[in-house]
C-alpha positions in Angstrom: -201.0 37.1 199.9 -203.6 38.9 198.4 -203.6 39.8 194.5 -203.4 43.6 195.4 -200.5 42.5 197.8 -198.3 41.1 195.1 -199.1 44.0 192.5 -197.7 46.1 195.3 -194.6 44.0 196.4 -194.1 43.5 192.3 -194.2 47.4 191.6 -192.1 47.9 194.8 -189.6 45.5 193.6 -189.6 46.7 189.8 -188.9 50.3 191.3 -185.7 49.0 193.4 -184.2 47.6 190.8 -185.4 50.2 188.2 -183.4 52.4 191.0 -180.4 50.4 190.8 -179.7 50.8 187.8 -180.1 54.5 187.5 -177.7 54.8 190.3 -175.1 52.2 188.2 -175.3 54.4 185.1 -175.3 58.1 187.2 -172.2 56.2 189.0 -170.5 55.5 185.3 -171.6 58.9 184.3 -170.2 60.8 187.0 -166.8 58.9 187.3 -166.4 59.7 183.4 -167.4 63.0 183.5 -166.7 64.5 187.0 -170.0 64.9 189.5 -169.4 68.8 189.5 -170.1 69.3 185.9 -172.4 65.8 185.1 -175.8 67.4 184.9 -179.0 65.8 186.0 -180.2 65.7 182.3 -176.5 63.8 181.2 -177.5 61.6 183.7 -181.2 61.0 182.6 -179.9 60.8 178.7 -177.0 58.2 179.5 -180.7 56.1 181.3 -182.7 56.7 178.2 -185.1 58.9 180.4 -186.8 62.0 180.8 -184.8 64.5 183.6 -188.0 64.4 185.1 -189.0 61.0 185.3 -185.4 60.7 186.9 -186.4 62.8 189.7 -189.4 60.3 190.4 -186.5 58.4 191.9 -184.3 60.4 193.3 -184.6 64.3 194.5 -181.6 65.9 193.5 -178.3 65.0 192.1 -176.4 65.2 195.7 -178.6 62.4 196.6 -177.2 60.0 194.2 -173.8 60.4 194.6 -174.5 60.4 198.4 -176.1 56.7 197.7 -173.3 55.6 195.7 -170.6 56.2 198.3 -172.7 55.6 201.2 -172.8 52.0 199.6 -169.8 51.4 198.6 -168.1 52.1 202.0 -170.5 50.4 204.0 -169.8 47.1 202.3 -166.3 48.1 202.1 -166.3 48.1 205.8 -168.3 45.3 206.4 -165.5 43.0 204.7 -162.7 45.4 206.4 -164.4 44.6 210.0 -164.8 41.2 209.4 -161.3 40.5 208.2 -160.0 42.3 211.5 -162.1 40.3 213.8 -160.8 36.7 212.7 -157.5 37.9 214.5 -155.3 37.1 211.9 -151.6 37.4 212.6 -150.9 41.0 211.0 -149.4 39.9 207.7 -152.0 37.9 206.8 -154.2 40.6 207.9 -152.9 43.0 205.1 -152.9 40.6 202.8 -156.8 40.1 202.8 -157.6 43.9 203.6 -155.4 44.3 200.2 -157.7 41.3 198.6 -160.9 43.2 200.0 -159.7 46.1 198.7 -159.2 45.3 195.2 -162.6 43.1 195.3 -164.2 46.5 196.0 -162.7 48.0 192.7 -164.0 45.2 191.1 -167.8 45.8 192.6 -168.0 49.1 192.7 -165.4 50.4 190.2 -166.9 54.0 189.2 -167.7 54.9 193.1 -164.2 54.1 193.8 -163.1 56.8 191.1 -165.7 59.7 192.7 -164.3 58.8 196.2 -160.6 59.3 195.0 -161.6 62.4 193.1 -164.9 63.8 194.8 -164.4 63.3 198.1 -162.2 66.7 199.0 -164.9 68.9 197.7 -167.7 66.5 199.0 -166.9 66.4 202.2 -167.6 70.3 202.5 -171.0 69.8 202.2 -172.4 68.6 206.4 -174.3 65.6 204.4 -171.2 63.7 203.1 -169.0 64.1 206.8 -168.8 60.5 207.0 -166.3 60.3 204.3 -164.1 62.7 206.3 -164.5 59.5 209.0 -164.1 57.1 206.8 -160.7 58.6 205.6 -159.4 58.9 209.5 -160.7 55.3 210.0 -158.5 54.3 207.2 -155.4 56.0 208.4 -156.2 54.4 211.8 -156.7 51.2 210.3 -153.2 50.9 208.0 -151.4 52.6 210.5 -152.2 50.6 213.5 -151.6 47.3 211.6 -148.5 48.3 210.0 -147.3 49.1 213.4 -148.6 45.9 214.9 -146.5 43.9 212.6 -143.3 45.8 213.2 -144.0 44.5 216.9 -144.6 40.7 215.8 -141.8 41.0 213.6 -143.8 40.4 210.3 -142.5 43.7 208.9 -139.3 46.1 208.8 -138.5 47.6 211.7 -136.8 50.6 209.5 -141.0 51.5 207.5 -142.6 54.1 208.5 -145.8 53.3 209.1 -147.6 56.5 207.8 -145.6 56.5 205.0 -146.2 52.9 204.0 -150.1 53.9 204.8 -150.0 56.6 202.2 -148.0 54.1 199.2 -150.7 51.2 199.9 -153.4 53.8 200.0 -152.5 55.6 197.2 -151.1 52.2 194.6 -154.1 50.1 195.4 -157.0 52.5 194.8 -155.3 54.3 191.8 -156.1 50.8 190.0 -159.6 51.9 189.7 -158.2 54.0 187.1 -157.5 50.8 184.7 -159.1 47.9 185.9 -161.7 46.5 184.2 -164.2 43.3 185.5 -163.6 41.7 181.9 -159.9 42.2 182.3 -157.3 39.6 181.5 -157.1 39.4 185.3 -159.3 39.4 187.9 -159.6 40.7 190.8 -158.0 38.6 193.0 -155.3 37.4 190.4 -154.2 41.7 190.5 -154.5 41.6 194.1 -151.9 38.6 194.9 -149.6 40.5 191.8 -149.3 43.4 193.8 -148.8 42.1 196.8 -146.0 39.8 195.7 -144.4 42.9 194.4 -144.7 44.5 197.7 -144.1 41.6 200.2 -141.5 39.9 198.1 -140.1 42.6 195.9 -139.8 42.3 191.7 -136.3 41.7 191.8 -135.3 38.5 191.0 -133.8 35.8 194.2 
């Protein structure tokens, strides 16, 4: 490679991660503050930049957020897909979409809080549809494996799937809320606590 080769790939790769980490502080910053009031400046100031220099990086404010969730559910749903396609009997299925789940809190723990509190309003705007689909793909997801393990006989034949959908939805993102990476637990350690309060109950045998 030529020497004018690598001072290109080197400033290329300075500027990706240089990018990165805007988008990891603009995450924090929006998940703290709300995206609708976090101004491009609050944003810049939280970097230790210029507004203007931010914009070297990114055009507008809509695009980070839209690169912050398009990220976070496309690895989401890379771990989702390939935990459906082992072909895991359907308990043991939930149990690692659960895991996933809460090892996306632990990745991507600020993006997680603008999905559960963003997305509504978000999703108003044509450029951020997919999280309209990604919300149906959920339902389908939950739904149809709740109801394939009625049929197996790994669940209650008296749950209502939607209903179940909806509490497993609702208790394991809500973590986001509290957990913390440098938390007593981690991820996985909060992940097999709540699913031994769901699968076995807290009530002592």
């Amino acid at each position: 490679m030529s020497p004018r080769r690598r001072d290109e790939a080197g400033t290329a790769a300075a500027r990706a991660h240089r990018r990165a980490q805007l988008l990891r502080t603009a995450a924090e910053v929006f998940a703290a503050r709300g995206y609708s009031t976090t101004t491009v400046r609050q944003v810049a100031d939280a970097s230790g930049m210029l507004a203007g220099s931010l914009y070297y990086h990114f055009d507008s404010k809509e695009s980070m957020v839209d690169e912050i969730l398009s990220t976070f559910l496309t690895e989401l749903w890379e771990d989702y897909d390939t935990i459906l396609d082992q072909g895991k009997g359907a308990r043991e299925t939930l149990e690692s979409l659960v895991t996933a789940s809460f090892g996306a809190i632990d990745r991507h723990r600020p993006a997680v809080v603008i999905y559960q509190n963003e997305s509504k309003h978000l999703a108003e705007n044509d450029r951020f549809t997919y999280l309209v689909d990604s919300q149906k793909r959920f339902r389908q997801m939950w739904v149809g494996l709740l109801e394939r393990g009625i049929e197996e006989g790994d669940f209650r034949a008296d749950l209502d799937p939607p209903v179940i959908y909806r509490f497993i939805r609702d208790t394991v993102w809500v973590a986001a809320g509290w957990y913390r990476p440098d938390g007593r637990l981690t991820s996985e350690q909060v992940a097999r606590q709540y699913l031994a309060m769901v699968l076995e109950g807290v009530q002592r045998r």
